[in-house]
C-alpha positions in Angstrom: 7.7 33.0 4.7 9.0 29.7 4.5 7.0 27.2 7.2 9.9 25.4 9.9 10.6 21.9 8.3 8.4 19.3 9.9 9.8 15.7 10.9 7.4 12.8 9.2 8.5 9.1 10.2 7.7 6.6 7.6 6.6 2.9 9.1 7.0 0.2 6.5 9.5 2.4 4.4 10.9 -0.4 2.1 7.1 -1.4 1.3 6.1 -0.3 -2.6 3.5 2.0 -1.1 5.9 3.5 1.6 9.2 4.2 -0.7 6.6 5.7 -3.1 5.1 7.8 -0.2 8.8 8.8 0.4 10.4 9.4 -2.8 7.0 12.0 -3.2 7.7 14.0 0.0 11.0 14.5 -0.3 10.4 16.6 -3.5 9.2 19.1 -1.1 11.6 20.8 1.3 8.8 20.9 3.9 9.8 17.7 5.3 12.4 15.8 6.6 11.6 11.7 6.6 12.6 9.2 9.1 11.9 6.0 6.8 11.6 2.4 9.4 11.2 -0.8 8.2 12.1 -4.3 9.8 14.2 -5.0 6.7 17.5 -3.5 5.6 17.0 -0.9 2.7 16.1 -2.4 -0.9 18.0 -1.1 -4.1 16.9 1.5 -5.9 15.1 -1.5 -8.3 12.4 -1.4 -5.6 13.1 2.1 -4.0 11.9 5.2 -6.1 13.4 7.5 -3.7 17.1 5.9 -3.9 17.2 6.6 -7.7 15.3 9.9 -7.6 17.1 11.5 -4.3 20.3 9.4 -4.3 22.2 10.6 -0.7 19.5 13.0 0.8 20.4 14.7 3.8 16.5 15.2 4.8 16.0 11.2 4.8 17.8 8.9 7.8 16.9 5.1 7.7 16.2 3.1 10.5 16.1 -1.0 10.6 13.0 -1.9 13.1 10.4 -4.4 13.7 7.3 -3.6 15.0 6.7 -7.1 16.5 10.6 -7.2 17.7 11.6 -3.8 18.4 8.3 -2.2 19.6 10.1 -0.6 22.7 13.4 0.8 20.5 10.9 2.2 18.4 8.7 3.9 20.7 12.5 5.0 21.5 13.0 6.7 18.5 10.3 8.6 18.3 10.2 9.6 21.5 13.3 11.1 20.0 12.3 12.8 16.8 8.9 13.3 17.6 7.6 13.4 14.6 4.7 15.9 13.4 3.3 13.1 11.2 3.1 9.4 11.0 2.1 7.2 8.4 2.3 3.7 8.8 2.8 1.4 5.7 3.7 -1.7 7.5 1.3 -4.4 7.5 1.1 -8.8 6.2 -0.1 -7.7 3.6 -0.8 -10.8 1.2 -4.7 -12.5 1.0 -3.8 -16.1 0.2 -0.3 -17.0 2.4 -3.2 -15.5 5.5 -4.7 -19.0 5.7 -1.5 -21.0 6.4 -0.8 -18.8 9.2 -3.7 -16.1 10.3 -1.8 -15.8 13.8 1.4 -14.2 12.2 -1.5 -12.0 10.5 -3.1 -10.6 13.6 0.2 -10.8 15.6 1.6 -7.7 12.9 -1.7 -6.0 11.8 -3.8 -6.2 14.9 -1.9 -6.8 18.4 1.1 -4.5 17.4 -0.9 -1.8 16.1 -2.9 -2.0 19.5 0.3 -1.4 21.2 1.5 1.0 18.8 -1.5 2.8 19.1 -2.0 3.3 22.7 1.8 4.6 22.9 0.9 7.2 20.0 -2.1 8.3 21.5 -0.7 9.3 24.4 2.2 11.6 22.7 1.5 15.3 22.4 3.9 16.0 19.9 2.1 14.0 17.2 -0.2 16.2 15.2 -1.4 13.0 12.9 -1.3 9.6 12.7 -1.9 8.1 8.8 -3.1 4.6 9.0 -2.8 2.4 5.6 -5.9 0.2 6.0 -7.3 -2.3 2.7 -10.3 -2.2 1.3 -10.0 -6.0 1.9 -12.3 -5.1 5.5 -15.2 -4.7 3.6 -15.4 -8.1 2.0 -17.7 -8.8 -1.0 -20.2 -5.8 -1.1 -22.4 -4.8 -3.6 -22.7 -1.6 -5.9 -20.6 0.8 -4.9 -18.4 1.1 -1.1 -19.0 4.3 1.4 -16.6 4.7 3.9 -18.9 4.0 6.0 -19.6 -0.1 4.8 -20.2 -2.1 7.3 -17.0 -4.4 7.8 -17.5 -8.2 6.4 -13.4 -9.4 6.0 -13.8 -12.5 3.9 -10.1 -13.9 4.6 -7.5 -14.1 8.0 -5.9 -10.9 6.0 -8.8 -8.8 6.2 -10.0 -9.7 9.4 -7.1 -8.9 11.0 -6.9 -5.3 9.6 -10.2 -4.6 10.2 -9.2 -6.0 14.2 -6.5 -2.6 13.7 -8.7 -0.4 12.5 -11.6 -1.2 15.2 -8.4 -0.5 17.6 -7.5 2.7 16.4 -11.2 3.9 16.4 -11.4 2.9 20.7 -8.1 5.2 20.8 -10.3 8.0 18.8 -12.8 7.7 20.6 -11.6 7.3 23.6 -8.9 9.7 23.8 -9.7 11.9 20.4 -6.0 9.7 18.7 -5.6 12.2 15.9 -5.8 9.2 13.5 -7.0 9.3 9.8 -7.3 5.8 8.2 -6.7 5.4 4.1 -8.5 2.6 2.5 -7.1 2.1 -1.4 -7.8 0.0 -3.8 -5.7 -2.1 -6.0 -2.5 0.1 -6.2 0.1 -0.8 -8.9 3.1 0.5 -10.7 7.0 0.7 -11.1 8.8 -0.6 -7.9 6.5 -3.1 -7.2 6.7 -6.4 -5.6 7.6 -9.2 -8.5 4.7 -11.7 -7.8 2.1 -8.8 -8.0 -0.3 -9.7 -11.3 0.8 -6.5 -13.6 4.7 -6.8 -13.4 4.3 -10.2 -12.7 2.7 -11.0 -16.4 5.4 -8.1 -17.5 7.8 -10.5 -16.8 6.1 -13.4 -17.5 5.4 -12.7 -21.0 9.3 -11.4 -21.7 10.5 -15.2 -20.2 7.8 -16.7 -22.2 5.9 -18.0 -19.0 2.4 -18.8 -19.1 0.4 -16.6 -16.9 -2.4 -18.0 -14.4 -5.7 -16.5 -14.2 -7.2 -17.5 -11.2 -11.0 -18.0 -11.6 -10.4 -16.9 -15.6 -9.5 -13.6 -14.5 -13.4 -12.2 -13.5 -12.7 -10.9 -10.5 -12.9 -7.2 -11.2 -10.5 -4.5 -9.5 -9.8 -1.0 -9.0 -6.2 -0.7 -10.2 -4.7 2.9 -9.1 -1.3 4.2 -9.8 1.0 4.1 -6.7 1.4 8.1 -7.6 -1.8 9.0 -7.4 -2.0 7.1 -4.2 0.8 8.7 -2.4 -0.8 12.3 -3.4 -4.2 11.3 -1.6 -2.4 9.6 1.4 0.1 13.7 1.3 -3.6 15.3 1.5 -5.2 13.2 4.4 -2.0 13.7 6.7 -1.5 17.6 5.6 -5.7 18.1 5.6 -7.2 14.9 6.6 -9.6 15.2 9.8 -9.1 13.3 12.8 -11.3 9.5 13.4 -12.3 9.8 9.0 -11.9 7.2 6.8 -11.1 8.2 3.3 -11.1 6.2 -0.3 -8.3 6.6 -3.1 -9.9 5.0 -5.7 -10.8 5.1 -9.7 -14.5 5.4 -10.9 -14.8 2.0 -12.3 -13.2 -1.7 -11.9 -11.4 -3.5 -15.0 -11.2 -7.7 -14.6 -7.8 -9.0 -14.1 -8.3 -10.7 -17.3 -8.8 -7.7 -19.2 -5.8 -5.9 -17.6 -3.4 -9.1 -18.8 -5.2 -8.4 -22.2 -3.8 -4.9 -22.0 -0.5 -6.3 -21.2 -0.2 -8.8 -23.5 -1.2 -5.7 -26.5 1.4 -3.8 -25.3 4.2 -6.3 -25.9 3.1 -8.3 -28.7 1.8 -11.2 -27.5 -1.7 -13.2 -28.4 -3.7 -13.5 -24.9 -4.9 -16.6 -25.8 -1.6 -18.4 -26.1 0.1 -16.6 -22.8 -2.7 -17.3 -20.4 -4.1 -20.4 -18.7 -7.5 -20.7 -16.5 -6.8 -21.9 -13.1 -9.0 -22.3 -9.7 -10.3 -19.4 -8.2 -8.8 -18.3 -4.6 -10.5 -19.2 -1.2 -12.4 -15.5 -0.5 -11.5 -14.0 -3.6 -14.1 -11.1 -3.6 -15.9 -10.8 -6.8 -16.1 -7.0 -6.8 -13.7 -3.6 -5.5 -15.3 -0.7 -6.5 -15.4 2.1 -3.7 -16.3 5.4 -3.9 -14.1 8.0 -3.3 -15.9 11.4 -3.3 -14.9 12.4 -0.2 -11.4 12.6 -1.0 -12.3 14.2 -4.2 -14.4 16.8 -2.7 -12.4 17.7 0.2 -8.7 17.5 -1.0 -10.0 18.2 -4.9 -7.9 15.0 -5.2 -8.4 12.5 -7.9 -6.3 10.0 -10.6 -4.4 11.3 -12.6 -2.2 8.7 -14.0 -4.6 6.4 -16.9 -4.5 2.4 -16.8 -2.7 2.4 -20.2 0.0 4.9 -18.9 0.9 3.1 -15.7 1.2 0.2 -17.5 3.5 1.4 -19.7 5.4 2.8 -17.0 6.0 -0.7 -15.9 6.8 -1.9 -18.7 9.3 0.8 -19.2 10.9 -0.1 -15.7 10.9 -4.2 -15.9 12.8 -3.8 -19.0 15.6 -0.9 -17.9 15.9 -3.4 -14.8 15.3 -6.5 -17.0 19.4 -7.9 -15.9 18.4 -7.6 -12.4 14.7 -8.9 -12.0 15.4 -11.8 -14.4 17.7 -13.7 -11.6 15.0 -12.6 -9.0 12.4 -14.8 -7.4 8.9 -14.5 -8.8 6.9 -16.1 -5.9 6.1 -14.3 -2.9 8.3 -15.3 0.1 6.5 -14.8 3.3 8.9 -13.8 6.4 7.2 -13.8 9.9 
């Protein structure tokens, strides 16, 4: 017997993570996805579900702004009233944090306290999914538990760590069905230009040098955006109310040696393509978080290898090579 179709509303739909959450879902006729975002939809260059789905009748966009349009919102979902929420929208860049941390805290701190204290009070909403960063946890050492005490290193991380202390009064407080996802270094086709793997893609097709900040030491957890949106599908269908929960790999690989793996797959000598620059102000050294719980309880885990997501990147800059060559490569921040 076929289950009644639930409504899931998508905050932050044009992010990489959110369009990637989307295009996922809608491969199941469970749901039907109302995608918001404060931007006008992307092309299908940046939006998985536009080339996969083309005109689906189970996905209606909305243009909003959390900051601007926080009382049309609560509007629309007072509307739909979605089973599920999952909110993607966030600042979500380390370094531009520093010229402006108010801008920061203004999206991912004093609008997810108003958010949150709407939400909580709505009985229609069976789970809240909130897209945190492992970024709260600042430089740690060995491996992370969900349960790390937070140390934010940068404006960025501070202020999501100021949403996610929020959310957890709301839990507390007033048992906010909220789950909160923490993942590490996601990466893949669709993703933002200036990010470091389609970034050196690109980079190494213009014959661009690329920069290694700090030479390229700082050791990450890359994840395929896939095998994300699969664990983040598992916490809202599964997850338990006030938990925190890791997507995350077993081991780290340095940024350096991901560029290496880059520069193999094309052709090009490492040596020649790269260039040693100055480390970032709060670069942490180390991201290597465990992720048993997930594993355990949603028998989730990656799937999709380092070498293959790569590849799948590569695969994508170059059928979209006309298009992204004419692009920016910079990130451009927008208040």
């Amino acid at each position: 017997m076929r289950r009644e179709m639930r409504t899931v509303a998508v905050i932050g739909s044009n992010s990489f993570s959110g369009s990637d959450f989307i295009d996922l879902i809608l491969k199941s006729r469970e749901y039907r996805i109302v995608g918001i975002s404060r931007s006008p939809e992307k092309s299908e260059l940046f939006l998985p579900y536009k080339r996969n789905s083309k005109k689906n009748s189970r996905f209606t966009f909305y243009q909003m702004d959390l900051n601007r349009n926080m009382a049309e919102l609560k509007q629309l979902l007072g509307k739909e009233k979605p089973s599920y929420i999952v909110n993607f929208s966030a600042q979500s860049e380390v370094a531009p944090s520093w010229e402006h941390p108010e801008q920061w805290f203004q999206t991912n701190a004093v609008a997810i306290a108003e958010f949150g204290n709407f939400l909580c009070r709505q009985d229609w909403l069976e789970r809240y999914v909130h897209i945190s960063s492992p970024e709260v946890y600042g430089t740690c050492e060995g491996v992370v538990m969900e349960d790390a005490p937070l140390n934010p290193s940068t404006p960025y991380a501070a202020s999501k760590a100021a949403g996610d202390l929020m959310l957890f009064t709301l839990i507390k407080n007033f048992s906010f069905p909220a789950v909160i996802i923490r993942a590490t270094n996601v990466y893949g086709a669709h993703q933002q230009l200036f990010k470091i793997i389609p970034r050196t893609v690109i980079y190494l097709k213009k014959g661009l040098k690329i920069q290694l900040h700090g030479g390229g030491n700082a050791v990450k957890s890359y994840i395929h955006i896939r095998d994300v949106s699969k664990g983040e599908l598992n916490a809202m269908e599964k997850g338990e109310a006030g938990k925190i929960y890791h997507l995350s790999p077993r081991v780290g690989i340095a940024v350096k040696d991901v560029v290496k793996k880059i520069c193999n797959f094309i052709g090009k000598d490492f040596s020649v393509s790269t260039e040693v620059v100055e480390e970032r102000p709060g670069q942490d050294k180390a991201y290597v978080i465990n992720s048993d719980k997930a594993r355990k309880l949603f028998g989730w885990s990656p799937e999709i290898s380092i070498d293959e997501g790569i590849d799948g990147v590569i695969r994508w800059v170059n059928e979209y090579w006309q298009e992204i060559q004419m692009m920016p490569l910079d990130y451009i921040h927008k208040e």
